[in-house]
C-alpha positions, 0 to 999 in steps of 0.5 A: 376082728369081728367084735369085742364083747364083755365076758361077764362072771357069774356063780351058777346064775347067769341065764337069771341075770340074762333074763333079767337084764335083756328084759330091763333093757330095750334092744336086747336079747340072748342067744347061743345057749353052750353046754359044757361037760368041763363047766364046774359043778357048781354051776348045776345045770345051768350053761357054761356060757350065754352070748347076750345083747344089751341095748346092742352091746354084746355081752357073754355070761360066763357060769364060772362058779364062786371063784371071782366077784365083780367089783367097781373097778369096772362099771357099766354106764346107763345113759338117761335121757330124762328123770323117769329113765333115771329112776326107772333103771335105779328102781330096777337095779336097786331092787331085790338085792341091789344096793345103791351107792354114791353119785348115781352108782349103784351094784345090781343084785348080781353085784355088778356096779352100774353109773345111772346117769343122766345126759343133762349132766353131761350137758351141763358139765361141758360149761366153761364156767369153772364156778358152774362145774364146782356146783354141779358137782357139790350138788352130785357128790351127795346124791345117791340115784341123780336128780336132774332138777337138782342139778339144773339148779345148782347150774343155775345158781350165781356163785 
């Protein structure tokens, strides 16, 4: 087997996200531009398919047409190593159709759900302290974009 790669379905919009998502990601980029004569109309001249990277990770954008929507059953982790990497990515998701949800998920204006998170968290959920853990996940649970101070803190509070 040469690779696996996630075939993303989009309705006639697939080199716009292409774009925006190998420009909002370092280490990305897209390729293999296919044409098809049995790509649905919907899809206007738009390619039937679009092989991308995103951060390294491949990818495939698929003009299917209005046939199926993303939804949360799937989601794409971002891994933050700091605050301003937290807010950059929300910032950007979020923007210009993008909604945000809850404990730091959010769907991208191509309706794709993204967990925008930060490596502290996971850091800090590895503790054996039970009582730590239950904080850290009060705390979360009612945040929409995650805030590594506040995390920290209730990390840090005594039970």
């Amino acid at each position: 087997m040469k690779a696996l790669a996630t075939c993303l379905w989009f309705d006639g919009n697939a080199s716009e996200a292409v774009r925006f998502y190998t420009e909002l990601f370092p280490n990305s980029s897209s390729s293999t531009l296919m044409a098809s004569l049995d790509a649905p109309k919907e899809a206007g001249n738009e390619p039937l398919l679009i092989n991308f990277t995103i951060n390294g990770q491949a990818f495939q954008a698929l003009n299917g047409g209005p046939h199926f929507r993303p939804n949360e059953a799937v989601s794409f982790v971002v891994s933050c190593k700091d605050q301003a990497e937290v807010d950059y990515y929300w910032d950007a998701m979020t923007a210009d159709g993008g909604a945000e949800s809850m404990c730091g998920w959010l769907k991208d204006k191509y309706g794709f759900s993204w967990q925008i998170v930060p490596e502290r968290l996971e850091e800090l959920m590895t503790t054996s302290d039970l009582a730590s853990q239950q904080r850290i996940m009060d705390a979360f649970m009612k945040m929409r974009k995650l805030e590594i101070a506040v995390i920290e803190e209730a990390a840090a509070a005594s039970s």
